[in-house]
One Martini backbone bead per residue (centre of mass of N, CA, C, O) as a GRO file, in nm:
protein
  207
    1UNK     BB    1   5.742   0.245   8.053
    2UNK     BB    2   5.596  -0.037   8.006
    3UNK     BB    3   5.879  -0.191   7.986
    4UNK     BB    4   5.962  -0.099   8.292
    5UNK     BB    5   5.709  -0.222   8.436
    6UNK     BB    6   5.758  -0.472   8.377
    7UNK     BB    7   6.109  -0.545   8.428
    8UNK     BB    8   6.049  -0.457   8.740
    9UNK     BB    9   5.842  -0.643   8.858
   10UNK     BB   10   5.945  -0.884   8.791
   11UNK     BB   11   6.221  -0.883   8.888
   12UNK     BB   12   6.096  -0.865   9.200
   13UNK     BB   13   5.973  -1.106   9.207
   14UNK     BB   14   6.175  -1.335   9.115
   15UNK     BB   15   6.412  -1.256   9.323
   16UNK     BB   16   6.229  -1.269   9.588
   17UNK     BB   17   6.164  -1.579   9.567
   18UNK     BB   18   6.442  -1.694   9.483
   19UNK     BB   19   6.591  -1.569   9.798
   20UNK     BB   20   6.365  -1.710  10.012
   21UNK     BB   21   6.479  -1.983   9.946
   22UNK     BB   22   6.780  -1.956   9.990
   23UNK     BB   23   6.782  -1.836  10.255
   24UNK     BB   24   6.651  -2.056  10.394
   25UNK     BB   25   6.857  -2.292  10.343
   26UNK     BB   26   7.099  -2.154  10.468
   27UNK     BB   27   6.944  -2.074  10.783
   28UNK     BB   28   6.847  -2.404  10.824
   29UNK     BB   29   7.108  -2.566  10.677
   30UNK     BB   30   7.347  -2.789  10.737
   31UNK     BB   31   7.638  -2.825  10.578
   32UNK     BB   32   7.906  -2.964  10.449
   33UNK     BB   33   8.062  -2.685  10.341
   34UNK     BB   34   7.899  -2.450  10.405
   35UNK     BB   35   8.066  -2.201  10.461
   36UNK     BB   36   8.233  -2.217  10.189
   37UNK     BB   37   7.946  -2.124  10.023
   38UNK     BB   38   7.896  -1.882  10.161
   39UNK     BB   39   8.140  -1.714  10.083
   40UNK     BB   40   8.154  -1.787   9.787
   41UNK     BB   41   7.896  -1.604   9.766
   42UNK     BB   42   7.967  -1.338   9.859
   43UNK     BB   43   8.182  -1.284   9.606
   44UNK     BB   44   7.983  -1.176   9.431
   45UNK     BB   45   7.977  -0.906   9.549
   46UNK     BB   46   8.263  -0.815   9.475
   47UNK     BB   47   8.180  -0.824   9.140
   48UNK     BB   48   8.123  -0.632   8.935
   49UNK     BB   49   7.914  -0.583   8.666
   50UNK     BB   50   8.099  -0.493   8.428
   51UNK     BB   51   8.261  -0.786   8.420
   52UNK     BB   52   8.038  -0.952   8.296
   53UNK     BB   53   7.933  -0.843   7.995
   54UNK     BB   54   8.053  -1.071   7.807
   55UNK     BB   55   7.984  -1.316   7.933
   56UNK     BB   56   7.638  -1.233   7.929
   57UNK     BB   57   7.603  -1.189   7.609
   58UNK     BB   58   7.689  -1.463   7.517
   59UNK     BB   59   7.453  -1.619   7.682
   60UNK     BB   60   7.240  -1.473   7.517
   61UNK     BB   61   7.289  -1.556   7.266
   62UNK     BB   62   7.289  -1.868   7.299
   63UNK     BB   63   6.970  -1.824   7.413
   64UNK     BB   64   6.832  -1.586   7.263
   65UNK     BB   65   6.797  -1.297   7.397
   66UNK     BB   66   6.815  -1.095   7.243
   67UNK     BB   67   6.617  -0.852   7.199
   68UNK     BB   68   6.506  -0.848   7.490
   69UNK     BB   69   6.316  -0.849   7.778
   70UNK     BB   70   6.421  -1.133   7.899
   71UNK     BB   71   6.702  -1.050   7.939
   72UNK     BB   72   6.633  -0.849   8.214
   73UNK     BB   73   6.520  -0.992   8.400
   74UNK     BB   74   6.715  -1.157   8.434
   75UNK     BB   75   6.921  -0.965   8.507
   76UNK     BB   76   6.778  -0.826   8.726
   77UNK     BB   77   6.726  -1.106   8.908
   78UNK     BB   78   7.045  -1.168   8.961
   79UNK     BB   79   7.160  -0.877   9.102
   80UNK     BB   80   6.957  -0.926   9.337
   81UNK     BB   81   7.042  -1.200   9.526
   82UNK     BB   82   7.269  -1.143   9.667
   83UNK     BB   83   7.176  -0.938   9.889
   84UNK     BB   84   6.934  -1.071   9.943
   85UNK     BB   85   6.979  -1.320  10.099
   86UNK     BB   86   7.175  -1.184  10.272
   87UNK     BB   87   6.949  -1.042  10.428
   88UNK     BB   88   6.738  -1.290  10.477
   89UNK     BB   89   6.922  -1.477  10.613
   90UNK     BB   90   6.950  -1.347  10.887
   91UNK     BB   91   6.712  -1.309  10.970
   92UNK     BB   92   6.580  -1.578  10.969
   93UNK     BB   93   6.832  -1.654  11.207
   94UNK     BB   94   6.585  -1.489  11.423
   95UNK     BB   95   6.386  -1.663  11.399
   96UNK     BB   96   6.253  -1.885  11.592
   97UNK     BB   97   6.253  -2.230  11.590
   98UNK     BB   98   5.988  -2.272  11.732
   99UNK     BB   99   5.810  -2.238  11.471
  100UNK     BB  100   5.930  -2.460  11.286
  101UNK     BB  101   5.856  -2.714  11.483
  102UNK     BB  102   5.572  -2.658  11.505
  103UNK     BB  103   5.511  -2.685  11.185
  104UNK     BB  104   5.623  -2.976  11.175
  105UNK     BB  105   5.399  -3.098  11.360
  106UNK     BB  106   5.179  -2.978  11.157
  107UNK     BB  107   5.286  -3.081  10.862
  108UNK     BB  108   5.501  -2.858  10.745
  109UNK     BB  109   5.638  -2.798  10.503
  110UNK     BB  110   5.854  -2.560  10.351
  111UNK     BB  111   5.658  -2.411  10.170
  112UNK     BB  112   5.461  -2.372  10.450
  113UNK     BB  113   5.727  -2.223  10.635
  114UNK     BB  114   5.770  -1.972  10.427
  115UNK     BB  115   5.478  -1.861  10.422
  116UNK     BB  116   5.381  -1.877  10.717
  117UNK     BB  117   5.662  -1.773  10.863
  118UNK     BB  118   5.860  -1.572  10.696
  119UNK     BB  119   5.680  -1.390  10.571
  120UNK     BB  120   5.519  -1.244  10.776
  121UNK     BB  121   5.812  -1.159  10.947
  122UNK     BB  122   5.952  -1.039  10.659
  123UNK     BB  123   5.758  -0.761  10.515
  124UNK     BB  124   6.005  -0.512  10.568
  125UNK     BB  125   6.238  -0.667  10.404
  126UNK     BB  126   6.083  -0.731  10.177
  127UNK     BB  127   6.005  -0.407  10.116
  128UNK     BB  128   6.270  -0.325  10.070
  129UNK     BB  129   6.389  -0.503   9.852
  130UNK     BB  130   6.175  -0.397   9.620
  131UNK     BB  131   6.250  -0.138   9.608
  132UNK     BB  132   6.576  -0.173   9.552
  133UNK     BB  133   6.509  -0.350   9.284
  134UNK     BB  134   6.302  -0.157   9.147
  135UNK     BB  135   6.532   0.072   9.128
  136UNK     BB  136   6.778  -0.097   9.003
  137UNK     BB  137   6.618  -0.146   8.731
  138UNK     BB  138   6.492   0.081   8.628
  139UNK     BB  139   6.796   0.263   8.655
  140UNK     BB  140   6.890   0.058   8.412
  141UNK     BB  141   7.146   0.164   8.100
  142UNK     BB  142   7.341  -0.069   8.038
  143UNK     BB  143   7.200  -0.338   7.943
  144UNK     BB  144   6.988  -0.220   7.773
  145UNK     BB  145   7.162  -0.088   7.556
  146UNK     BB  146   7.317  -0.360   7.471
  147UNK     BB  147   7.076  -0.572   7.399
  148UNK     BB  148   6.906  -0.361   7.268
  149UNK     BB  149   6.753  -0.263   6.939
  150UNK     BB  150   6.468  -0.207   6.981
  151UNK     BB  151   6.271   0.097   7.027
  152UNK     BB  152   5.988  -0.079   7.167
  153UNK     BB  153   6.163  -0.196   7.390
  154UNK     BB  154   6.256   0.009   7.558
  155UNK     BB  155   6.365   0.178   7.802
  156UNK     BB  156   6.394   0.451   7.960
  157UNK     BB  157   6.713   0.516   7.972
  158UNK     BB  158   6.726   0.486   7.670
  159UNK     BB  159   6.531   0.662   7.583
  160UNK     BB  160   6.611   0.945   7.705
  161UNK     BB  161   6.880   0.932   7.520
  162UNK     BB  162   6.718   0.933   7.261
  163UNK     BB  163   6.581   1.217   7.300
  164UNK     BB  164   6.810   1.420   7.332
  165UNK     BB  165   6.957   1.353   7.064
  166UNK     BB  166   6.664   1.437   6.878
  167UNK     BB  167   6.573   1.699   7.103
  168UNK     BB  168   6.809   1.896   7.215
  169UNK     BB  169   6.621   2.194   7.171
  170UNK     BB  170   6.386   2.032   7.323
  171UNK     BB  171   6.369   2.113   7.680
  172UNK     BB  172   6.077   2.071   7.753
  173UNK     BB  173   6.066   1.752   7.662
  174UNK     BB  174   6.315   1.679   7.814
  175UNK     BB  175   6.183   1.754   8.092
  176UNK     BB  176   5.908   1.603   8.078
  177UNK     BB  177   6.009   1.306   8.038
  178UNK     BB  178   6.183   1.313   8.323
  179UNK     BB  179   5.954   1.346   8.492
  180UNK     BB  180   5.796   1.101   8.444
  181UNK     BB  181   6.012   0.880   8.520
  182UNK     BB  182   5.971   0.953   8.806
  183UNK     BB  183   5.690   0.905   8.922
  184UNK     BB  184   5.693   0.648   9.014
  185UNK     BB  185   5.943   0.686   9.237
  186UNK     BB  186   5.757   0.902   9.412
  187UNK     BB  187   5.532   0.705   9.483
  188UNK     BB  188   5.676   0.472   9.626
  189UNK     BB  189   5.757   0.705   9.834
  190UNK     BB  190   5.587   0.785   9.923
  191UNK     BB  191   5.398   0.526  10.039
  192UNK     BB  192   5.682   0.351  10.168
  193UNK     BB  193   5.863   0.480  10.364
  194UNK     BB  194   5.813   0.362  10.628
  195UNK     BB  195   5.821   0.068  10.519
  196UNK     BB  196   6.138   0.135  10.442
  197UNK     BB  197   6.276   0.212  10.747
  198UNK     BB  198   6.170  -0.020  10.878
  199UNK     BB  199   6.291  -0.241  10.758
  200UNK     BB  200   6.597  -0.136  10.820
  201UNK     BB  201   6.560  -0.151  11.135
  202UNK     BB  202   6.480  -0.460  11.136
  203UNK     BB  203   6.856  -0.521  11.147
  204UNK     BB  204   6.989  -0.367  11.350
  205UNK     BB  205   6.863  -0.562  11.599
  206UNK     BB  206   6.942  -0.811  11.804
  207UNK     BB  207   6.656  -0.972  11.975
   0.00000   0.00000   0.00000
């Protein structure tokens, strides 16, 4: 769990700043070829994750990031930008332009107009994107499978896959495993619900 708890957190953080970033620079700035690179931005949702397996493995290997956490953040960070971006880009460009322009004249930089005003209109979206980076990373059970050798390593998903194979006829342990890796999970949604329901209908209305 702890090794869980480390590769999701980090990767929801790392995702979330690196697609401020991205998100930002889509809907604040036109260039020319600029729809045809968001286009091409977008078929990578198109893309199945499965697909990718061989190309991303061998990728690891090259960096020597083979059974290592920092090979999972890097991976959960990766699957979740393009979602994150297309949500965020879509919102920044509904923040009224006129708080922008006011930032400018008060010398705020860029990296000062995305703190002060994009964060802080962004905060339902924002919680709702960490929620589901932070479930998808969780429960992501194909990668870590693949990269993790050292049984120390282990995340959650692969741990209990290897505890029902050596402990199958001690069902009392392993039911009591699958609840306690659930604690978490319960505990984000009792705790975040509303402000995951407001995220959702945050973008739902435009105007």
């Amino acid at each position: 769990m702890a090794n869980s708890i480390v590769v999701s957190v980090t990767a929801t953080a790392a995702c979330l700043s690196v697609a401020l970033l991205g998100a930002y620079f889509f809907a604040r700035y036109k260039m020319p070829f600029g729809n045809l690179l968001w286009s091409a931005f977008l078929l990578l949702m198109l893309m199945p994750s499965v697909a990718n397996i061989v190309p991303l493995f061998s990728v690891l290997k090259g960096l020597h990031l083979l059974n290592t956490l920092w090979a999972l953040i890097l991976i959960g960070t990766a699957f979740g930008l393009v979602f994150a971006i297309y949500v965020l880009r879509n919102f920044i460009e509904e923040i009224p332009k006129d708080l922008f322009e006011a930032a400018e004249i008060d010398g705020a930089t860029h990296l000062r107009q995305i703190t002060h005003v994009v964060i802080p209109m962004s905060g339902s979206i924002l919680g709702t994107l960490a929620i589901l980076t932070f479930l998808n990373t969780w429960n992501d059970f194909l990668m870590p499978l693949i990269v993790l050798r050292d049984p120390k390593l282990f995340t959650i998903g692969v741990g209990l896959i290897y505890l029902a194979r050596e402990y199958v006829d001690d069902w009392g342990q392993t039911k009591a495993a699958f609840f306690v890796a659930s604690l978490p999970l319960i505990v984000i949604f009792l705790f975040s619900m509303k402000f995951f329901i407001r995220g959702l209908s945050a973008g739902a209305v435009k105007g």
